[in-house]
C-alpha positions, 0 to 999 in steps of 0.5 A, spaced: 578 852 537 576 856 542 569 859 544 568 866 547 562 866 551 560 873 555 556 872 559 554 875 567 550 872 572 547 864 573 546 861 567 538 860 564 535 855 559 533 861 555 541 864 555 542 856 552 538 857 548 539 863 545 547 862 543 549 861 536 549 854 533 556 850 535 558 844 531 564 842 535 561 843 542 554 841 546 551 845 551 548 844 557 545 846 563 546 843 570 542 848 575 545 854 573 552 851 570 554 852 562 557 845 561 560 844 554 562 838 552 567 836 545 563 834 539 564 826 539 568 822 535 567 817 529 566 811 533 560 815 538 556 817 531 557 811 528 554 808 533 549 813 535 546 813 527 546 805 526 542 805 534 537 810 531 536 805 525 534 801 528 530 804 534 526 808 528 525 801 524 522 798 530 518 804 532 515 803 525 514 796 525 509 797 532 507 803 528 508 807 535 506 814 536 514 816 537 519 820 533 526 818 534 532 824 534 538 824 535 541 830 539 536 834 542 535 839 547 530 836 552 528 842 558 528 839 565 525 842 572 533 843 572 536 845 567 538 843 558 541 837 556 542 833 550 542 827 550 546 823 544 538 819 542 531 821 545 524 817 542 519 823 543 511 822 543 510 824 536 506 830 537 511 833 540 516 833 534 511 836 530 513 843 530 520 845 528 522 847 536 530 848 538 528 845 545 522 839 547 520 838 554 522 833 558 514 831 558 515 828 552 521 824 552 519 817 553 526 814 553 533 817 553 539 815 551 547 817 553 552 813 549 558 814 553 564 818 551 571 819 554 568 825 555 563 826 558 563 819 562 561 822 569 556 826 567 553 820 561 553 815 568 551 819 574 548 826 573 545 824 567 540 819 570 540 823 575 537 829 572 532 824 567 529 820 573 527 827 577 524 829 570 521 823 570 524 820 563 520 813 563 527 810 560 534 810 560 539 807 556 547 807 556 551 804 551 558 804 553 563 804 547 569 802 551 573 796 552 567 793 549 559 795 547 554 795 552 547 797 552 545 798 559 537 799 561 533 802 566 526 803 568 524 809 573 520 805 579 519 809 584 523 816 583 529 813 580 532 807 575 533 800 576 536 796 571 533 791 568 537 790 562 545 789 561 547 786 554 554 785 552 557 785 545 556 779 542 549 778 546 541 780 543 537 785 548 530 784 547 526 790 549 520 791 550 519 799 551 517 804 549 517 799 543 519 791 542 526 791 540 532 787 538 539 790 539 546 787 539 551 792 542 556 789 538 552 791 531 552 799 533 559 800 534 563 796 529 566 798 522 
């Protein structure tokens, strides 16, 4: 399928925003580049769903003030993104918005696909820890599951977590949890 996208000139938020709902590609804006990227496979959207699941019942069970959705447009001071997970100040979802700013994101999530692996991996971090994005986590799918976690200490992230399939991560922000990469990716 191909998409015909006119369009003059730099890119802003607002032109993002303003294009038709896409099931088949994501849209995001780094500095003023349109990137669009396929939607993702089974495996991806399984794992996204059942870490979701467990993000939103641990969420619950320490009664935090948090949301957790999946594929939301976050403003950056430098662009649009979507990252696969976001867990969001609860009044900031309050509103039925297309877009939240990046304020109230208290941890983003990528979960790398063949696709999008540079921009899940090192432009990514970097834009969320120049928004000042408390957390960020990576679940790599391939060759095996991980869950890498970082904290953002001093304007970028250090990593604090790495759990491989097979082996439980404990958390403890923005919320305590448990996860083993192994149980977000299997049939």
């Amino acid at each position: 399928m191909s998409i015909a996208i006119d369009h003059v000139g730099p890119w802003t938020v607002a032109d993002v925003l303003a294009l038709p709902e896409e099931r088949t590609t994501r849209f995001e804006l780094l500095g003023e580049s349109l990137v669009m990227s396929p939607a993702p496979g089974l495996r991806h959207q399984r794992a996204s769903l059942r870490l979701a699941m467990i993000l939103h019942a641990a969420a619950r069970a320490a009664d935090a003030p948090v949301e957790v959705l999946e594929a939301v447009n976050v403003i950056l001071p430098s662009g649009l993104v979507v990252p696969d997970l976001v867990v969001l100040d609860a009044a900031a979802a309050t509103e039925d918005a297309v877009s939240v700013d990046a304020e109230a994101v208290q941890l983003a999530i990528e979960l790398v696909s063949p696709g999008s692996r540079t921009v899940d991996r090192k432009f990514k971090p970097m834009l969320y820890a120049e928004a000042a994005i408390p957390r960020f986590w990576r679940v790599e799918l391939a060759p095996a599951p991980a869950l890498v976690a970082y904290e953002l200490d001093s304007g970028r992230y250090v990593e604090r977590i790495t759990a491989l399939a097979g082996a439980t991560a404990h958390l403890n922000a923005p919320f305590s949890v448990d996860i083993d990469p192994a149980d977000l990716a299997r049939p």
